[in-house]
C-alpha positions as a printed NumPy array, in Angstrom:
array([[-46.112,  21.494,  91.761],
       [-43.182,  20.345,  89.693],
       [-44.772,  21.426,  86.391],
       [-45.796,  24.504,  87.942],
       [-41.736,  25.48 ,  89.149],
       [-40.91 ,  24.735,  85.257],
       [-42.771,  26.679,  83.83 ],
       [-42.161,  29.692,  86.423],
       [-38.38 ,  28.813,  85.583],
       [-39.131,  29.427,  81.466],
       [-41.656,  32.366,  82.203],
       [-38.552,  34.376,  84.356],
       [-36.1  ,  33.467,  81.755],
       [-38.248,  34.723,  78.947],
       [-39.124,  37.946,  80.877],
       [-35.154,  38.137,  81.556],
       [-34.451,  37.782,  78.28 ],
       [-36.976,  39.761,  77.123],
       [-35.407,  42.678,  79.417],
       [-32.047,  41.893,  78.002],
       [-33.431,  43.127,  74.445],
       [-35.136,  45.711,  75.807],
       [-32.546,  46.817,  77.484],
       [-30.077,  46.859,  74.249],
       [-32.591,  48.633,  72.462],
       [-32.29 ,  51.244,  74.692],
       [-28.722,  51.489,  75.056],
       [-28.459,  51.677,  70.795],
       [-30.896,  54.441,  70.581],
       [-29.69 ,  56.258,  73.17 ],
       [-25.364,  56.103,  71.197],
       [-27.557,  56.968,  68.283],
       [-29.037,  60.271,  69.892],
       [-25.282,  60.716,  70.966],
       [-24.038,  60.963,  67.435],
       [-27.444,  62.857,  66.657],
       [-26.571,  65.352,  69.077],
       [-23.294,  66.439,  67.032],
       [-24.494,  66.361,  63.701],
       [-23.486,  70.096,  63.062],
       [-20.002,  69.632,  64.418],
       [-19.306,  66.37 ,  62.524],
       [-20.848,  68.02 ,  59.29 ],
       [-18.559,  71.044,  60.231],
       [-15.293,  68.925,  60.213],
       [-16.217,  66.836,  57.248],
       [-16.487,  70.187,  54.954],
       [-13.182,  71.139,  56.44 ],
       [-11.578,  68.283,  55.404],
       [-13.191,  68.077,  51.819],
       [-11.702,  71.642,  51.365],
       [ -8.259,  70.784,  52.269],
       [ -8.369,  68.232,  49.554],
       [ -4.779,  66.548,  50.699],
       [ -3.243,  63.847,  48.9  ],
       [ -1.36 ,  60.724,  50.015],
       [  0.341,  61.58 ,  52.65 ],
       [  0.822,  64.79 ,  52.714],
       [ -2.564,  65.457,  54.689],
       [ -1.342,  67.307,  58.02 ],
       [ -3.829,  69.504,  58.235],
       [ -6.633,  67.061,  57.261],
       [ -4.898,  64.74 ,  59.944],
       [ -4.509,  67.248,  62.546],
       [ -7.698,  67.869,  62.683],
       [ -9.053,  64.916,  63.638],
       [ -6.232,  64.577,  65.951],
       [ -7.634,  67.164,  67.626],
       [-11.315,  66.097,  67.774],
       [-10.632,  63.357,  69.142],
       [ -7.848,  64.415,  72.018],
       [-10.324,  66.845,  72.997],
       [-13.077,  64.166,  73.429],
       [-10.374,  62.546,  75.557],
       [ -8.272,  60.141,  73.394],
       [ -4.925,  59.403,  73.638],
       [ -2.842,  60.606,  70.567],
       [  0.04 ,  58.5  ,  69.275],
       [  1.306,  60.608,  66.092],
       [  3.536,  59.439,  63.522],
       [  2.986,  56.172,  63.618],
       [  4.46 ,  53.832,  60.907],
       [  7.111,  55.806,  59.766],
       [  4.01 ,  58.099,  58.198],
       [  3.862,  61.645,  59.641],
       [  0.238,  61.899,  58.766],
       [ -1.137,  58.341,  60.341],
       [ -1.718,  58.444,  64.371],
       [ -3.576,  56.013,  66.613],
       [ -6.278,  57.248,  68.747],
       [ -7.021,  55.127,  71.995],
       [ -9.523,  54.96 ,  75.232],
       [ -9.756,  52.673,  77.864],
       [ -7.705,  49.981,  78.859],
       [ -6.921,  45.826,  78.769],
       [ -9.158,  43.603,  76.474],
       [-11.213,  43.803,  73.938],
       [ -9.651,  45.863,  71.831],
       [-12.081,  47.117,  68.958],
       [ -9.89 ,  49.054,  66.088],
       [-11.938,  51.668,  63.655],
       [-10.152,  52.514,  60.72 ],
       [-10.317,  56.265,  59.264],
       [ -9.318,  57.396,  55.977],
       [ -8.724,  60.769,  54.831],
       [ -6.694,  61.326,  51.486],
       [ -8.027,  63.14 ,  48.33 ],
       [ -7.404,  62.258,  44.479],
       [ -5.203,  64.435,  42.265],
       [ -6.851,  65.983,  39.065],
       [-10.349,  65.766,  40.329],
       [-10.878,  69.245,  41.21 ],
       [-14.52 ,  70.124,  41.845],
       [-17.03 ,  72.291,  44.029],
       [-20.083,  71.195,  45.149],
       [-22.41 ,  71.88 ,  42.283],
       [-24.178,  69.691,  39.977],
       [-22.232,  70.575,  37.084],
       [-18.29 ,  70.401,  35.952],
       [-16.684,  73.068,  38.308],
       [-13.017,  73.362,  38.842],
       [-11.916,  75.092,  42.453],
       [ -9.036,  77.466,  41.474],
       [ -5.814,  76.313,  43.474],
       [ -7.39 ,  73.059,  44.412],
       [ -5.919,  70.736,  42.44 ],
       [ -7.336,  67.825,  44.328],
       [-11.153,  66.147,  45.139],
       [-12.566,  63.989,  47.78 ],
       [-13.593,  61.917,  45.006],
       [-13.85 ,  58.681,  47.039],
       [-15.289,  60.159,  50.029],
       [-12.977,  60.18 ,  52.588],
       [-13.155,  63.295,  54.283],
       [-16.328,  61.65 ,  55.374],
       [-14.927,  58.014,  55.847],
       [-12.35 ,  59.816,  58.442],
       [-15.154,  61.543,  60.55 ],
       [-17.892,  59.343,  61.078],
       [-15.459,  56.335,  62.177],
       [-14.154,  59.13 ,  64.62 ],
       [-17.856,  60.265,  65.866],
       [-18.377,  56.545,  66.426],
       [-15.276,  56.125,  68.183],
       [-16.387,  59.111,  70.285],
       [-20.081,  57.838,  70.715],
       [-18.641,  54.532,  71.783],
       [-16.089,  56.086,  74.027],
       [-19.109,  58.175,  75.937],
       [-21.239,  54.861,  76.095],
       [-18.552,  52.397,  77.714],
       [-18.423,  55.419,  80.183],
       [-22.297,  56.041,  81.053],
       [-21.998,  51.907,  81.073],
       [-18.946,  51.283,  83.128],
       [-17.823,  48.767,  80.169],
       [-14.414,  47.813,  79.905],
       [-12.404,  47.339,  77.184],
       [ -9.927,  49.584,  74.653],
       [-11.697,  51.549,  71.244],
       [ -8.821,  52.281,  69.461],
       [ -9.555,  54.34 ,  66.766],
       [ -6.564,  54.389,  63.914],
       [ -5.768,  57.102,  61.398],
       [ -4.783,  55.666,  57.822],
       [ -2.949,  58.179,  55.211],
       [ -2.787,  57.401,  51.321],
       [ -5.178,  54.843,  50.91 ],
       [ -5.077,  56.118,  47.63 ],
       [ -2.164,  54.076,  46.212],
       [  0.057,  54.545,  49.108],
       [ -1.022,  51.588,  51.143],
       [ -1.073,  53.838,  54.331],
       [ -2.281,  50.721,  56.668],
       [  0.284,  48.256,  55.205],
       [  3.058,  49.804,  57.028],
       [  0.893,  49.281,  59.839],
       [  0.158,  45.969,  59.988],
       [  3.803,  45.422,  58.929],
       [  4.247,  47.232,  62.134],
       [  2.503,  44.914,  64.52 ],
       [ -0.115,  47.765,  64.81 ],
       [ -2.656,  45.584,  64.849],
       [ -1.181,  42.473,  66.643],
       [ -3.76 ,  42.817,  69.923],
       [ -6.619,  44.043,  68.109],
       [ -9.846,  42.04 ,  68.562],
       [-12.035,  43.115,  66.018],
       [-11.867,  45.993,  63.087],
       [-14.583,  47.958,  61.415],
       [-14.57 ,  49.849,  58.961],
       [-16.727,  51.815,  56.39 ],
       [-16.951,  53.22 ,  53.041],
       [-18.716,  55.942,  50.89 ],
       [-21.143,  54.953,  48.187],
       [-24.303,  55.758,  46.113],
       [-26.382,  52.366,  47.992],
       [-26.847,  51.063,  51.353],
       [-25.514,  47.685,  52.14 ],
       [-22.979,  45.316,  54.175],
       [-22.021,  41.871,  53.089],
       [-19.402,  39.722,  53.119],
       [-16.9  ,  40.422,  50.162],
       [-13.547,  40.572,  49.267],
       [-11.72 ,  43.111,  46.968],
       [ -8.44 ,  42.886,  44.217],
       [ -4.952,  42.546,  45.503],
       [ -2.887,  44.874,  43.61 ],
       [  0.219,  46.052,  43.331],
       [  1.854,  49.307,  42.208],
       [  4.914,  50.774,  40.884],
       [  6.644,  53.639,  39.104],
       [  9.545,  52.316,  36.051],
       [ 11.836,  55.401,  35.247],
       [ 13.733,  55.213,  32.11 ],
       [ 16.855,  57.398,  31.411],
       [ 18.085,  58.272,  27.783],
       [ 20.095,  60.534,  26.11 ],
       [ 18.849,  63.922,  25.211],
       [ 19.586,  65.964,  22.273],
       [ 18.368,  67.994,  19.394],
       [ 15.569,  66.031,  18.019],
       [ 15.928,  67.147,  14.203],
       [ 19.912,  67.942,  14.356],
       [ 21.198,  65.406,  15.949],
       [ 18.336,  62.547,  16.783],
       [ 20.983,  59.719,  16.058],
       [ 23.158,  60.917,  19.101],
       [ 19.703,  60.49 ,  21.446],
       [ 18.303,  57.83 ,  23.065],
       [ 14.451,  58.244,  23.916],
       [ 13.382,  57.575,  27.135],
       [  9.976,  57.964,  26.154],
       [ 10.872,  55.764,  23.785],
       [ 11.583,  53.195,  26.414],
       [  8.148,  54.047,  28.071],
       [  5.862,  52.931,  25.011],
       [  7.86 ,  50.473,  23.832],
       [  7.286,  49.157,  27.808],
       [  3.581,  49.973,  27.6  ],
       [  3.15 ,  48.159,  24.452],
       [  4.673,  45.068,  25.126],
       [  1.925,  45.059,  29.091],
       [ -0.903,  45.475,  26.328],
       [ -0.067,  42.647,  24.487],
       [  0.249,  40.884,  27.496],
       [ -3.487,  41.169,  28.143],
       [ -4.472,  38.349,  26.102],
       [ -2.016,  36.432,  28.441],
       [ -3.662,  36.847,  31.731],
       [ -6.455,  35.533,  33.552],
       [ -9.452,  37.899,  32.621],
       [-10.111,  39.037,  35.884],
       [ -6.935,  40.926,  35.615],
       [ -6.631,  44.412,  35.736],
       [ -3.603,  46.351,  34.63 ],
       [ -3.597,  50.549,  34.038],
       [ -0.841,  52.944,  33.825],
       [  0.084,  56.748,  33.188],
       [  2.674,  58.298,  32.013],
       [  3.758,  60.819,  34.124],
       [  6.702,  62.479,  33.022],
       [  7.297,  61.939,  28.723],
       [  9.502,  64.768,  28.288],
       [  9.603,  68.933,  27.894],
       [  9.632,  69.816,  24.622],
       [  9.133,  67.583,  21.478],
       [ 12.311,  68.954,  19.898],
       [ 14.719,  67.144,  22.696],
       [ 14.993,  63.804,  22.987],
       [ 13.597,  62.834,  26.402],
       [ 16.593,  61.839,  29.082],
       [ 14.123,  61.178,  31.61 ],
       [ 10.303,  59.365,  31.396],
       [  8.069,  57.601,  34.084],
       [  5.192,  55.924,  33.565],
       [  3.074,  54.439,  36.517],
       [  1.738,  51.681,  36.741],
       [ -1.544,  49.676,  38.545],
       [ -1.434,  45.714,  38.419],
       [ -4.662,  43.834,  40.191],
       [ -6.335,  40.406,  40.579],
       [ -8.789,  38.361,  43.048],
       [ -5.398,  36.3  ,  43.987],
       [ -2.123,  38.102,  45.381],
       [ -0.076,  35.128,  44.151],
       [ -1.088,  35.705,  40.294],
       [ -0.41 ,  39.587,  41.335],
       [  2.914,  38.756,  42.002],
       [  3.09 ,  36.373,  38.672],
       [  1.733,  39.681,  36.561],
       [  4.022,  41.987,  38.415],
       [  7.214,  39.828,  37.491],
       [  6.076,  39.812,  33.498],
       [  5.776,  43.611,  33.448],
       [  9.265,  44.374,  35.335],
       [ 10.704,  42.097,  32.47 ],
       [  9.05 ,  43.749,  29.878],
       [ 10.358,  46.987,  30.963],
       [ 13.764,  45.031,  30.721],
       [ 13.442,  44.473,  27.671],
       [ 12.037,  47.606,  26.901],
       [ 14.974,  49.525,  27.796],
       [ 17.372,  47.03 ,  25.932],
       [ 15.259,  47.516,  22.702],
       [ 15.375,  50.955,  22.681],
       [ 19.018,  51.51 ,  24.31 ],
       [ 18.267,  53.33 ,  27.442],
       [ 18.501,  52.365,  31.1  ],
       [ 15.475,  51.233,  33.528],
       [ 14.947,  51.576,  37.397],
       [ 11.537,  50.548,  39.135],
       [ 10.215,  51.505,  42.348],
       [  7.75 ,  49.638,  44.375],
       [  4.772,  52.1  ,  45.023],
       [  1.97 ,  50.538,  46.931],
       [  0.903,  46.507,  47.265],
       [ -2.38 ,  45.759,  49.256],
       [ -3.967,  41.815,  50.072],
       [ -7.493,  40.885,  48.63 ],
       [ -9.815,  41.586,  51.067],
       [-11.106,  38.389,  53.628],
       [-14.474,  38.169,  54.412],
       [-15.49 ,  37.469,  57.664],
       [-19.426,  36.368,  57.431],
       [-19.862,  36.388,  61.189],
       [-19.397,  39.844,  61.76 ],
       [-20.489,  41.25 ,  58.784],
       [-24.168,  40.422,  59.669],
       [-23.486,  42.213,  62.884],
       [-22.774,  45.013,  60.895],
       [-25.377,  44.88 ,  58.429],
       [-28.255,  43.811,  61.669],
       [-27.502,  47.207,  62.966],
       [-27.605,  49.176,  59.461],
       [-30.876,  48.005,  59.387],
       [-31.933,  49.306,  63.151],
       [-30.411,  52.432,  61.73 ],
       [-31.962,  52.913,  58.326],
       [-31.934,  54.869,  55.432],
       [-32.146,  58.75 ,  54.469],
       [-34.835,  60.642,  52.376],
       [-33.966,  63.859,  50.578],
       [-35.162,  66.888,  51.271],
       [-36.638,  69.087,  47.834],
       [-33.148,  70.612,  47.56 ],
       [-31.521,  67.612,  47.832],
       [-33.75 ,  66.601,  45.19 ],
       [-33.06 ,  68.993,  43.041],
       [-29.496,  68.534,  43.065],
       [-29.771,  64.963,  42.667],
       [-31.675,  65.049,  39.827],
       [-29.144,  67.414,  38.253],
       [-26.224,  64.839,  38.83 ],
       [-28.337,  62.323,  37.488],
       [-28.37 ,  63.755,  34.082],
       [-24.737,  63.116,  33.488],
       [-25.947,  59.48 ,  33.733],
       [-27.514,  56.847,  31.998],
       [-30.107,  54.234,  33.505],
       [-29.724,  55.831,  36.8  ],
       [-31.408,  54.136,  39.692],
       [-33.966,  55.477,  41.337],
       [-33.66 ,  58.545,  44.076],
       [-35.351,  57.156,  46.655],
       [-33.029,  53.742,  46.72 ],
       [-31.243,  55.99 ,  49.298],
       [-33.724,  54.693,  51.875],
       [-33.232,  50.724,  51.277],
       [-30.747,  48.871,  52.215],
       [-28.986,  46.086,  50.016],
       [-29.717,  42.506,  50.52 ],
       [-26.602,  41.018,  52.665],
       [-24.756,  39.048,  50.276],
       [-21.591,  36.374,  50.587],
       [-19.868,  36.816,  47.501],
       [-17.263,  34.182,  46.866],
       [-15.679,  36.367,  44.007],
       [-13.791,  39.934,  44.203],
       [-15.21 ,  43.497,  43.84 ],
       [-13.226,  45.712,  40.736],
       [-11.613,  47.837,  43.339],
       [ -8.719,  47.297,  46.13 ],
       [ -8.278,  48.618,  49.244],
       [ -5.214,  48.479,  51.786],
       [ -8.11 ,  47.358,  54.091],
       [ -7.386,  43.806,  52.688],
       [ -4.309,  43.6  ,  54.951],
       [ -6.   ,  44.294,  57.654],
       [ -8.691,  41.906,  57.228],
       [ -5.644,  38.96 ,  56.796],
       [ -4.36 ,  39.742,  60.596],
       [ -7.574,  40.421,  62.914],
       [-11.75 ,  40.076,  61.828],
       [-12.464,  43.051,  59.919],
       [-16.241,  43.914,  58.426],
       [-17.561,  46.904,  57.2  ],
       [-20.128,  48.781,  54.944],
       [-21.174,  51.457,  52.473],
       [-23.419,  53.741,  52.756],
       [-25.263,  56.251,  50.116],
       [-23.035,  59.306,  50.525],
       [-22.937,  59.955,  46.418],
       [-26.394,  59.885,  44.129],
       [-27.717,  56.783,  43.454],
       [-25.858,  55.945,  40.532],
       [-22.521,  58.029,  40.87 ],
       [-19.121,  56.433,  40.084],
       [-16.447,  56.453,  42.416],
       [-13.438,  59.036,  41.791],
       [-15.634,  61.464,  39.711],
       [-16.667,  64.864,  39.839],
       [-19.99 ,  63.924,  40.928],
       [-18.848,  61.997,  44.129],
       [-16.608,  65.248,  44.954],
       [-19.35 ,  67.558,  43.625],
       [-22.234,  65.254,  46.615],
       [-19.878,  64.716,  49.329],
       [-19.909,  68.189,  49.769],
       [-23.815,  68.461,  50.496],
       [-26.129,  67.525,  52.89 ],
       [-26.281,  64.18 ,  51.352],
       [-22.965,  63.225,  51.868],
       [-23.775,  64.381,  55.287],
       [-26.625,  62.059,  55.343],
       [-24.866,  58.889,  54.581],
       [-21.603,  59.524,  57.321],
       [-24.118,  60.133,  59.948],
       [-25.809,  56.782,  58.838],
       [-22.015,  54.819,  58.7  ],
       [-21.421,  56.523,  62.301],
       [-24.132,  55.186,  63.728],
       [-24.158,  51.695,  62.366],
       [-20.547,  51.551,  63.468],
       [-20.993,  52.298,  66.616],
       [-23.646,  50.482,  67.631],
       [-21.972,  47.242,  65.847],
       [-19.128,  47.995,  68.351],
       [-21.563,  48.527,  71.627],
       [-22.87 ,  45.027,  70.415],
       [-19.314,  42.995,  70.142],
       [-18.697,  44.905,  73.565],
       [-21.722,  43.829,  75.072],
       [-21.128,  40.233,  73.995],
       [-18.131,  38.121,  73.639],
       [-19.534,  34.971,  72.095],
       [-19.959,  37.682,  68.75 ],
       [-15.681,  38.24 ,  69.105],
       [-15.16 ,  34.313,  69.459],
       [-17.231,  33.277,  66.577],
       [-15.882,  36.065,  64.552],
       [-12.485,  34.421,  65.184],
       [-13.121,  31.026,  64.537],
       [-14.359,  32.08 ,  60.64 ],
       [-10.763,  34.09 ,  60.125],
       [ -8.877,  30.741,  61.377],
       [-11.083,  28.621,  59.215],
       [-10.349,  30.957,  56.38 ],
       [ -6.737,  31.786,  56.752],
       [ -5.642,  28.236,  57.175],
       [ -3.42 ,  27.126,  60.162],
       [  0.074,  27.809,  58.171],
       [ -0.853,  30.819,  57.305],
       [  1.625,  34.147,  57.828],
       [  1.421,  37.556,  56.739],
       [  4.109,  38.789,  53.979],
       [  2.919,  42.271,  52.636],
       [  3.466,  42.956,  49.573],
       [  5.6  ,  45.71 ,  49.435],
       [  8.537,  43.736,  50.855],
       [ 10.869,  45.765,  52.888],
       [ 10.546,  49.47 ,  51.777],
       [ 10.111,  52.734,  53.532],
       [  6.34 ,  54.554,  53.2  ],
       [  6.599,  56.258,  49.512],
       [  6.058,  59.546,  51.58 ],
       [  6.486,  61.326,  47.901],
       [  4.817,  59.271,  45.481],
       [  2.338,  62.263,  44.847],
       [  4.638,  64.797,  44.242]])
């Protein structure tokens, strides 16, 4: 009789259990058919925004728009947040947990493309979604929505706070934020980001840091009077050659680019005015802040050298990006439920076209895999303002195959595919894997507690945030 009570004991806790799955199953298929159900509309907003084509900060209308999709799904709009006219916060619900979604939504200057597989300029639009994030903006917001409509038909508590992030492109939109104490009650964070593969892991990225050095000469006539003139183009190069030789020098997973952006008028005046801006990066903030240092002084000496007078301005600074393990395979558990995307024979067709501007291109049908989840101790080549984030709450997030398999970032052919059906594709698969990562961290607190005790283990007990930009305002005009 004893034996026999055990085992009925372990037979109702499996069938419990069982139900519990069953029952989650459910729930994720049924937030799934909820994002399903607005394909059109999110497709709809995401072409809107990839026409606008707004820069850094200076993406109202881009902004507004999702402002408004999600007020009228019955957010709460805080605009203006930051100091940044363009960045809002989006909330629903009330009291604890508090699950943050990040949305991007900035173009890239001098990418200018339509949605064609060949080179094809848009007249008056000087700027491309070349990184994807007219879609990155709209599918965190249809999961935000999807989530919001779930912890309703669930009666689950808890806040989805979904948070609009200008000039991720160099103006380190979310660093003012977390300066801000924007995220100081946040939970958890999730975030996503447009690709040509499938995949979540547990990475990091490059700190960088980024600035613009102004030099001021003298101007005059260049061939009757060049000895009265001092160039400040002249100050510029003599700047930029001095960082070059400086590459030997540092470690050589350094990464340093610049561009001149103003060199002068007209070759016969000596320039009073250049700029030149420039990109500094590395795994390790501290040796950021090491290279940073050695270029300012060579830009010292730069102007002594050539007689003219320097002034720098602190652009943008982001953190590397921390992984957090523990989430991440919550993210990349429910990528899989969701799966991949086959193209239709259009899609095909314009695939195939992109992929002759390539070489070694990987196959078309990689668009229906997803990557193995890796832990990679090292950094990624690119940096995101993400990283400071990810160094004050548990952040995870993933890519999806918005671009052709084998499509750079900030190219034409990520503009030229991220106005298709296929960047379609991949948003609706990064809305639905966010969403149902955030029904699951919801649904179960133990996955927000273990999620925390990786970030304390990897930010160290003595640990306190310092961005990198130090005290300055948001460089509200550094594209103009």
């Amino acid at each position: 009789m004893k034996y026999t009570c055990i085992i009925l004991l372990l037979l109702a806790g499996t069938v419990s259990a069982q139900k519990k799955k069953t029952d989650a199953q459910k729930s994720k298929q049924e937030v799934i058919k909820l994002i399903d159900a607005e394909q059109a509309r999110y497709a709809s907003l995401a072409d809107k925004i990839w026409e606008f084509a707004e820069v850094g900060y200076q993406e109202v209308k881009s902004s507004a728009l999702l402002q408004e999709t999600l007020k009228q799904a019955g957010f709460t709009i805080e605009a203006g947040v930051a100091g940044m006219p363009t960045a809002f916060i989006a909330s629903y619900g009330s009291g604890k947990p508090v699950i943050g979604i990040l949305g991007e939504y900035d173009a890239l200057p001098g990418v200018s493309q339509d949605a064609v597989p060949e080179v094809k300029t848009v007249p008056g639009r000087p700027a491309g979604h070349a990184c994807g994030h007219h879609l990155f903006g709209t599918a965190s917001a249809a999961a935000a929505i999807a989530v919001k409509n779930w912890m309703i038909a669930k009666n689950i508590s808890g806040t989805i706070r979904f948070y609009g992030t200008p000039a991720e492109e160099g103006g380190s939109g979310k660093v003012y934020m977390v300066r801000e104490g924007l995220f100081n009650d946040v939970d958890l964070v999730f975030h996503w980001h447009p690709g040509s593969e499938n995949s979540a892991g547990a990475g990091s990225s490059l700190a960088n840091k980024t600035g613009k050095f102004r030099f001021y000469g003298v101007a005059s006539h260049a061939a009757a009077a060049p000895d009265r003139g001092r160039s400040a183009l002249d100050g510029v190069e003599a700047m930029n050659d001095m960082t070059n030789m400086m590459r030997e020098h540092v470690p050589q997973e350094a990464r340093m680019h610049y561009v001149i952006t103003r060199g002068g008028e007209a070759p016969n005046v000596v320039p009073a005015f250049a700029e030149v801006y420039y990109y500094v990066r590395h795994p390790n903030r501290t040796v950021v802040k090491d290279m940073w240092d050695r270029i300012t002084r060579a830009a010292q000496g730069a102007a002594l050298g050539t007689d003219t007078k320097v002034e720098w301005e602190i652009i943008g600074g982001v953190y590397d990006l921390l992984p957090n393990e523990a989430l991440a395979r919550v993210v990349d558990a429910n990528l899989r439920t969701v799966g991949g995307y086959t193209y239709t024979e259009t899609e095909k067709v314009f695939a195939e076209k992109i992929q002759k501007t390539f070489t070694n291109a990987p196959a078309l049908a990689s668009t229906n895999a997803i990557g193995e989840f890796k832990i990679m101790d090292g950094a990624g080549f690119g940096s995101t303002d993400v990283g400071d984030v990810s160094w004050v709450v548990p952040t995870a997030g993933l890519a999806t195959a918005t671009w052709v398999p084998g499509t750079a970032a900030h190219s034409w052919q990520a503009v030229a595919a991220g106005g298709t059906t296929i960047g379609h594709k991949g948003m609706m698969m990064a809305a639905k894997t966010l969403a149902l990562s955030i029904t699951d961290v919801l649904s179960n607190p133990v996955l927000i507690e273990n999620a925390w005790k990786e970030f304390r283990t990897r930010t160290g007990e003595n640990f306190k945030y310092e961005s990198l930009i130090g005290t300055r305002a948001p460089a509200l005009d550094y594209r103009k």
